[in-house]
C-alpha positions in Angstrom: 123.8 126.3 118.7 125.4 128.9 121.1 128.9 128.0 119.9 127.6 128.5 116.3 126.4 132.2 117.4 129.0 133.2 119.3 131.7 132.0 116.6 129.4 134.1 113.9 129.4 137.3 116.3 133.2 137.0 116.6 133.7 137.0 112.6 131.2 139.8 112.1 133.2 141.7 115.0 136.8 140.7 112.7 135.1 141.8 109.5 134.3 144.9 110.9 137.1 147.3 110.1 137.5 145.4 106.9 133.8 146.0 106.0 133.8 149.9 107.3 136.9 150.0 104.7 134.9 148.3 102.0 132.2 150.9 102.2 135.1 154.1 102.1 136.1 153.2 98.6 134.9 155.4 95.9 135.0 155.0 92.1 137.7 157.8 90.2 136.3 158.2 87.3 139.2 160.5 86.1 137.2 164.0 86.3 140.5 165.7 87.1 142.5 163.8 84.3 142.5 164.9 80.7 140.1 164.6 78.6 141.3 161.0 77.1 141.7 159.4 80.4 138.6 159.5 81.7 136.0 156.8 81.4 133.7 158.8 79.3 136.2 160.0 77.0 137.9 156.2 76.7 134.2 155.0 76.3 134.1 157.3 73.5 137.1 156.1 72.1 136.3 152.5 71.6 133.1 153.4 70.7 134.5 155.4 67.7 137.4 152.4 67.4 134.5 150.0 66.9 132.6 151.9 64.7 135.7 152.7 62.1 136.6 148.6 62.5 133.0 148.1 61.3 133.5 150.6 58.7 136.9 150.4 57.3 136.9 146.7 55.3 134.2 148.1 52.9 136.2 151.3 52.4 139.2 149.8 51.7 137.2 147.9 49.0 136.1 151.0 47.6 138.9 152.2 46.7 140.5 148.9 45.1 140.0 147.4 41.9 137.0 144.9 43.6 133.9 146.6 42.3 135.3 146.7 38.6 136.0 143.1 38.5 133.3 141.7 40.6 131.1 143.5 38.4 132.8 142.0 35.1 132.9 138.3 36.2 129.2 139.2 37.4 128.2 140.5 33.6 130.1 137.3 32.3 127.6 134.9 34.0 124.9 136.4 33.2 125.9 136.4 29.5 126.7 132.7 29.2 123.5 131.7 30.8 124.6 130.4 34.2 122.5 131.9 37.2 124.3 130.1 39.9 127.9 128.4 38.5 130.3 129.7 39.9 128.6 130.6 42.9 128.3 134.2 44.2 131.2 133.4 46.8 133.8 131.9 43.8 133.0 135.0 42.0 133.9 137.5 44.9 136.7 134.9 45.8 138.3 135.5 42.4 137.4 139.1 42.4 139.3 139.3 45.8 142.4 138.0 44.3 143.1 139.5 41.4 142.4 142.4 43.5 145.3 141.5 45.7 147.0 141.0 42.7 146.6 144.1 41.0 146.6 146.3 44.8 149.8 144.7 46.3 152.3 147.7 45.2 149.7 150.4 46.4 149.1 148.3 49.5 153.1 147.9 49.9 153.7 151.6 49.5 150.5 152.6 51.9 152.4 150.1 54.2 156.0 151.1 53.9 154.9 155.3 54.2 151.9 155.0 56.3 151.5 152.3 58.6 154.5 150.9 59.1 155.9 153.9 60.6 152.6 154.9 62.8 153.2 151.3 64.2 156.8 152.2 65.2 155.6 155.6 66.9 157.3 157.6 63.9 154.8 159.8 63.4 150.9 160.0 64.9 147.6 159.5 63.8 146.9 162.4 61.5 150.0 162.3 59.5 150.3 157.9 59.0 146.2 158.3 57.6 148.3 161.3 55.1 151.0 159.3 54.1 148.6 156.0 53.7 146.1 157.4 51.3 148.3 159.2 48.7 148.8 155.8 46.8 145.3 155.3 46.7 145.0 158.6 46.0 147.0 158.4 43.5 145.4 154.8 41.9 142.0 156.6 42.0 143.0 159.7 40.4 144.6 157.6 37.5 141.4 155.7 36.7 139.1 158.6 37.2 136.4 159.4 33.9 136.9 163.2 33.6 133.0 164.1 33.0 132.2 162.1 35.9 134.3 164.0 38.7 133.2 167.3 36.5 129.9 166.4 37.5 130.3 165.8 40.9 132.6 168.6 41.6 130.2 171.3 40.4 127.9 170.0 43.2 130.5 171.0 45.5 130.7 174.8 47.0 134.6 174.1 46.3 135.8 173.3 43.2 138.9 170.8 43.6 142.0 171.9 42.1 143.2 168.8 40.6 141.8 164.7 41.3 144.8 163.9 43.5 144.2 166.4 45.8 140.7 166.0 45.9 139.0 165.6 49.2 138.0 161.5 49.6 134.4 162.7 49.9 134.3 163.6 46.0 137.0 161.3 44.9 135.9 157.7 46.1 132.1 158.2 44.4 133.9 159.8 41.2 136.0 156.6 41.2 133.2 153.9 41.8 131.0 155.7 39.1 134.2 155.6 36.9 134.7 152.1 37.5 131.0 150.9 37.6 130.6 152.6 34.1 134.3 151.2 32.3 132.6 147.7 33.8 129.1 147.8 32.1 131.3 149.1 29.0 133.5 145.7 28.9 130.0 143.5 30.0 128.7 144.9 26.5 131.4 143.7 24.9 131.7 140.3 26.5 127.6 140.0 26.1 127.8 140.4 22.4 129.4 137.0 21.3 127.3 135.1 23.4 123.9 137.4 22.8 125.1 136.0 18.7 125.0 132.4 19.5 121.3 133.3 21.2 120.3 134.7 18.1 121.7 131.6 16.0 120.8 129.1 17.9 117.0 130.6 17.8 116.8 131.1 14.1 117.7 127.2 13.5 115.2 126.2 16.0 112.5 128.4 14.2 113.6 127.3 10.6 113.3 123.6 12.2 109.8 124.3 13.4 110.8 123.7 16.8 108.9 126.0 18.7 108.4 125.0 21.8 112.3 124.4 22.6 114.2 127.3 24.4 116.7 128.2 22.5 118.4 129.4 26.0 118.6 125.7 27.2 119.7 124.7 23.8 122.5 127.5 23.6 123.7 126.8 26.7 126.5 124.5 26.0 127.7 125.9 22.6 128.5 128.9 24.6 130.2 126.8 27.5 132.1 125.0 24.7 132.9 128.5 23.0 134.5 130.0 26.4 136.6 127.1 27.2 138.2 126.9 23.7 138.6 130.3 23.3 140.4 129.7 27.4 137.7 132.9 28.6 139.3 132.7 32.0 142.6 133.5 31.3 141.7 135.8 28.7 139.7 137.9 30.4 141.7 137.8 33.9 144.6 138.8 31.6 142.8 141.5 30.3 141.7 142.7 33.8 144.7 142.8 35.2 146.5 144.2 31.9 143.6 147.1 32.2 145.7 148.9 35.6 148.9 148.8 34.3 150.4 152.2 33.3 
């Protein structure tokens, strides 16, 4: 027991120095650095880092094609009859893609302008965000509904010279109204020949004296059987598509 004690006072008397030199070290939290290397200024950083990573995949969404073809294919289901074929996650699946497809010059020219040279250390922050947002600056502008961004640009104290050089903050909800309304336009027109078959299929039930069928479960497949002859799908994917070019 004595050899244990002694051997435990001769490590605490080794530790020692090592211990008093533990206790001498302080933190450096950078308050003589600039302003960006400090902890609280590189804890503000990431915080805002985080924030726009949360932020940006819906933006960049916003200023696609996605909302005015989700919202078609959307329309399209609900005018056949179908409340769950395709599923909500085919729909945005296929909205995603021809969104790609329609997108991939203004995504190449955002890449080749913007960030491929901020990634190379070309140019900084300020002026890659510049150079990346004129295409889509440019793609919104093109699809923009005239009365709309009127309206919304007499709310402003600033009236915007022209839709190009608009600031984001009146062009991106002057482009999703644009696009939201040319989508409910084309749903009334894809609505119509299957509202007809409703109506047809309903009078020849009543003239039957079949009363207590619905004619919605009864229409059902003529208007399945009418999309696929008329091939719907590549019709109206066609037509999407054939709705950005110049």
């Amino acid at each position: 027991m004595k050899k244990i004690l002694i051997a435990a006072l001769v490590l605490a008397l080794l530790a020692g120095p090592h211990l008093a030199a533990a206790q001498e070290l302080t933190l450096d939290f950078g308050s003589n650095q600039g302003a960006g290397d400090t902890l609280a200024g590189r804890s503000i950083q990431l915080l805002l880092l985080v924030t726009v990573l949360s932020v940006v995949p819906g933006l960049a969404v916003m200023v696609t094609c996605f909302p005015f073809i989700v919202t078609v294919l959307s329309i399209l289901r609900q005018g056949i009859g179908l409340q769950q074929a395709p599923p909500n996650m085919l729909i945005v699946s296929l909205a995603m893609f021809l969104t790609w497809y329609v997108m991939d010059p203004v995504f190449t020219e955002a890449w080749t302008t913007g960030i491929g040279p901020f990634t190379r250390n070309e140019i900084d922050v300020s002026a890659a965000f510049a150079a990346a947002s004129q295409p889509f600056r440019v793609f919104m502008a093109a699809r923009l509904d005239p009365d709309t961004f009127a309206t919304l640009d007499a709310l402003r104290p600033r009236a915007a010279s022209a839709p190009v050089d608009a600031p984001l903050s009146l062009l991106v909800p002057s482009f999703l109204l644009s696009e939201i309304q040319r989508a409910f336009e084309i749903g009334f027109l894809i609505f119509l020949p299957f509202l007809i078959i409703d109506l047809v299929v309903s009078a020849i039930l009543m003239s039957m004296g079949m009363m207590m069928v619905p004619p919605a479960v009864v229409s059902l497949p003529f208007k399945l059987a009418f999309f696929v002859v008329a091939d719907g799908w590549s019709l109206l994917a066609a037509a999407l598509v054939r709705s950005y070019q110049p």
